[in-house]
N, C-alpha and C positions, 0 to 999 in steps of 0.2 A: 566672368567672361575673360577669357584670355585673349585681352586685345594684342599686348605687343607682341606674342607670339608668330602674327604675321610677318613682322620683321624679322625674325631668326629661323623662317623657315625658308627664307631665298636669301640668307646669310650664310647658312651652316649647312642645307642641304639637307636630305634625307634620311643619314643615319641619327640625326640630332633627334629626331623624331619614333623613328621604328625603331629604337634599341632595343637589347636584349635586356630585358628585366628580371627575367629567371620569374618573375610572378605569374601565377594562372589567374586564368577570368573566371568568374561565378558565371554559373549555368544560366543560360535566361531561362526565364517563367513565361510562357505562356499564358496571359490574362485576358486575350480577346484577337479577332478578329476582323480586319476592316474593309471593308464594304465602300470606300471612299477614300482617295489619297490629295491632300491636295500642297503644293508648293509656294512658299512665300519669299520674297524678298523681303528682307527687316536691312535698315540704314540707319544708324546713328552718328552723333558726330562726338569726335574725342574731346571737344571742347564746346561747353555748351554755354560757356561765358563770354566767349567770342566767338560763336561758330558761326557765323558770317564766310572764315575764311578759314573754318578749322577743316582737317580731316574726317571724313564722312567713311565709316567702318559697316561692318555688315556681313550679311550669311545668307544663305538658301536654306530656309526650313521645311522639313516635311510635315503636314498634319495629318496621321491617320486618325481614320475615325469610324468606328465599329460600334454596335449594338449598345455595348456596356461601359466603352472607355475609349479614349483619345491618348494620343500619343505624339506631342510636341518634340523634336528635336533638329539640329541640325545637318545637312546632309554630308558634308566631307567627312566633318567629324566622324560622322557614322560608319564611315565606309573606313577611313581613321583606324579605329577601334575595332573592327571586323577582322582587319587586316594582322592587330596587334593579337586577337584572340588564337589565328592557329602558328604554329612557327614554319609552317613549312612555307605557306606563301610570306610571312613579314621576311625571309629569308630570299624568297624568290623578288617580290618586290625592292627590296635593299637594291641587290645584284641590276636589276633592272634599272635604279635612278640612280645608280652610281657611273653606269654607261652615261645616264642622261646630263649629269652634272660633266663627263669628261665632255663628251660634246658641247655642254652651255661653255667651260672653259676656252674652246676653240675658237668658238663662233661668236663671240662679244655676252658672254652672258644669257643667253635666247634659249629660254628652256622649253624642249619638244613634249614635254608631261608636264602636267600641273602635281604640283607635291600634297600631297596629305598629309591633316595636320590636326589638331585641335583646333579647329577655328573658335570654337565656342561650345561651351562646356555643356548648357542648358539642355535640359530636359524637361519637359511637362508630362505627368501621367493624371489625365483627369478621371475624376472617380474612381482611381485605384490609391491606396481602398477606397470601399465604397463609401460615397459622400464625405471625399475628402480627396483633396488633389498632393500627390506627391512630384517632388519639385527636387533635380539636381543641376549646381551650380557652381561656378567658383569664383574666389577670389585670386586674381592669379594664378600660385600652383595649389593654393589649398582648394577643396574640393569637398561639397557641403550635403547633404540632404535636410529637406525639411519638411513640413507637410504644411499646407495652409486649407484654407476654407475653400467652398464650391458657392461662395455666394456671386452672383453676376454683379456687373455695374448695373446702376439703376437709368436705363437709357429714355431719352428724350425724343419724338422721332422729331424730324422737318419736314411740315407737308410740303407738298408739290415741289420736291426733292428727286429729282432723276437723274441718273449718269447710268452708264455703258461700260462695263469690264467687262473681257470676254466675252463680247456678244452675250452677254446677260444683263436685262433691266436691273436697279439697283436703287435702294432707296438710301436717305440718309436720315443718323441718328447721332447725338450728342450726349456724352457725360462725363460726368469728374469721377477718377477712379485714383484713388490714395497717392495723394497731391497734385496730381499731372488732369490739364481739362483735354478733352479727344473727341476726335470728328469721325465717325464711323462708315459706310457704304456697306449693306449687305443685300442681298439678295433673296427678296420671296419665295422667288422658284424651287429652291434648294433647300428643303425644310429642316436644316442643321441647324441648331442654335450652340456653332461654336464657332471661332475663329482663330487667328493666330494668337502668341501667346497666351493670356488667362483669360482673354475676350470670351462675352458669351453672352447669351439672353435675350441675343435681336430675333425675329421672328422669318429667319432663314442665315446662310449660310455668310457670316462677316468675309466680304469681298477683300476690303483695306480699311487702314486704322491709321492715322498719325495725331501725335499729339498737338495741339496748338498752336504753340513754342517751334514747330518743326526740328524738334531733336529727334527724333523715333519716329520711324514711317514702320509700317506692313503692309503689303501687294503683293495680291495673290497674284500668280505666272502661271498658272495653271493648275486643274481639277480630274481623276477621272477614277473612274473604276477601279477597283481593288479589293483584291483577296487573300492581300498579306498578315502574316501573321504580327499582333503587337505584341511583344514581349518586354517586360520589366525584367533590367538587369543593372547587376552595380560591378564596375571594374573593380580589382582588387589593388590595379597599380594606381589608381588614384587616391586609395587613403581616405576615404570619406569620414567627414565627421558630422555628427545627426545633431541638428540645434532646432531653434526656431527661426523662423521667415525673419524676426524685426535683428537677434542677432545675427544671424547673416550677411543683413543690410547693413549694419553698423559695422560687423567687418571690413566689406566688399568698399563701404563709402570710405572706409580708415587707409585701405588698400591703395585706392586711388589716391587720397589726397598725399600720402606720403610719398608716392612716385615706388616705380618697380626697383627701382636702383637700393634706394633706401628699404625697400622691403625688404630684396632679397638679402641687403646682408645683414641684416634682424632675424633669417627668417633662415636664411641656408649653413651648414656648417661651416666651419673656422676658415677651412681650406679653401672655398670656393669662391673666396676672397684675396688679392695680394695687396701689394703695398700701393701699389699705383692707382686703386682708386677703379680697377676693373676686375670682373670675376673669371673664372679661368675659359669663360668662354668667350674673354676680349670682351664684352659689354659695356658700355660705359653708358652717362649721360647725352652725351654729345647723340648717341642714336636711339637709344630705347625712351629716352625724355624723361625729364627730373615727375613733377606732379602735376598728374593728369587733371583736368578741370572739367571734368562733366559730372553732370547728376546724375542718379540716380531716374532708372524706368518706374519704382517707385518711391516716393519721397516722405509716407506718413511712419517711417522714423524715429524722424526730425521730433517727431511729436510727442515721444516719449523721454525720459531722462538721459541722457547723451551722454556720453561715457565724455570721464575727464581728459581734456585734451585738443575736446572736440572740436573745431571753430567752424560754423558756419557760412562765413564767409567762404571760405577755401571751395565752397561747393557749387 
């Protein structure tokens, strides 16, 4: 997930973003059809060791959901990436929020368009393939595929359990799903057994979801009809590298805890570093923040051999 990126995209503006990569996009695939769209709010907070007073981050995701497969992702992102696939509009759009930015400079800052960006890398393809969920993600700027299981949590219900989303009855259910315990609301009426991210298994449609802990929330904003098409596709300017879910995790957790500053110059060429201690796009600590202190959405890891290095505590 590329959290600090929301800072360098009302830093740097819109060409930081829509550059010319000279890369093409792989074709989407058509793999299903959906019959269902619905919208989530997901909140997290960057600091889950004191997030009492931390920063609380977050996205609009869409869930479609069709016959044979689901399709998790985030919505700017998506529009994002649309934008970067053909050149005539990423050219037209530039032109467009370069106006926008000359008028922010005018007028204190006050931007008339919201910028697009990578808010967040995530995608969920469930049961593509079949009986098995494919999952893209990242660590910062690396950017992963993986595939994981289609097993559901093993949910709990709570009788005489009601609340109200959307003018929909809802019922409530509890479980532990790999580290993290969650309080669930889903909806009978709606005979979907899925929800927002890997949620699944309740006997209608997962309304909202947070964790216990209240570091991760999901709340649905709304449901409706749709006939859009789901397509699987891989960017090619993102460089995907194919592992597994637990190393991913161990990346993503390594990511964090070293802070982006320290990544990126681990991770970026020679150049993109000077002597002062910032990268050539001015960055420093003082704004993108040394190491980030949150956990992981999932934390059963932790539970296999930890790469050396590793401290616990940091998490």
């Amino acid at each position: 997930m590329n959290r600090w990126l929301i800072y360098l995209m009302t830093s740097y503006g819109a060409s930081f973003f829509i550059s010319s990569s000279g890369f093409a996009q792989q074709q989407p695939v058509l793999i299903d059809t959906a019959y269902m769209e619905c919208t989530y709010k997901t909140s997290y907070y960057l600091d889950t060791i004191k997030f009492e007073k931390g920063i609380m981050m977050g996205g609009e995701f869409i869930l479609l959901v069709g016959p044979k497969t689901s399709k998790y992702y985030e919505k700017v992102t998506d529009k994002y990436e649309r934008i970067q696939s053909d050149p005539e509009i990423k050219a037209a759009y530039n032109k467009e929020m370069e106006l926008v930015f000359e008028k922010a400079r005018a007028n204190g800052g006050f931007l008339e368009k919201p910028i697009l960006s990578r808010v967040d890398a995530l995608v969920i393809y469930t049961n593509y393939p079949e009986g098995k969920r494919t999952v893209q993600d990242a660590a910062f700027l690396d950017y992963y595929i993986y595939e994981d299981d289609l097993e559901p949590q093993q949910w709990t219900m709570v009788p005489d359990s009601v609340k109200t989303i959307l003018d929909y009855s809802c019922r409530k259910a509890v479980c532990t799903y790999r580290g993290r315990a969650y309080e669930a609301w889903y909806c009978p009426d709606i005979p979907v057994s899925l929800g927002p991210w890997k949620f699944s298994g309740l006997p209608g449609l997962i309304m909202s979801v947070r964790d216990t802990k209240g570091h991760y929330t999901f709340d649905i904003l709304g449901l409706e009809k749709s006939n859009n098409p789901i397509e699987y596709i891989e960017y090619i300017t993102r460089k995907y590298t194919r592992t597994d879910r637990i190393t991913f995790l161990r990346n993503h957790a390594k990511s964090a805890q070293i802070g982006i500053v320290k990544y990126l110059q681990a991770n970026a060429p020679a150049s993109t570093t000077n002597n002062s201690g910032t990268n050539d796009n001015g960055l420093t600590s003082q704004f993108v923040g040394g190491t980030a202190k949150y956990d992981l959405l999932e934390r059963d890891y932790k539970k296999i051999d930890k790469p050396k290095g590793f401290n616990k505590d940091d998490m």
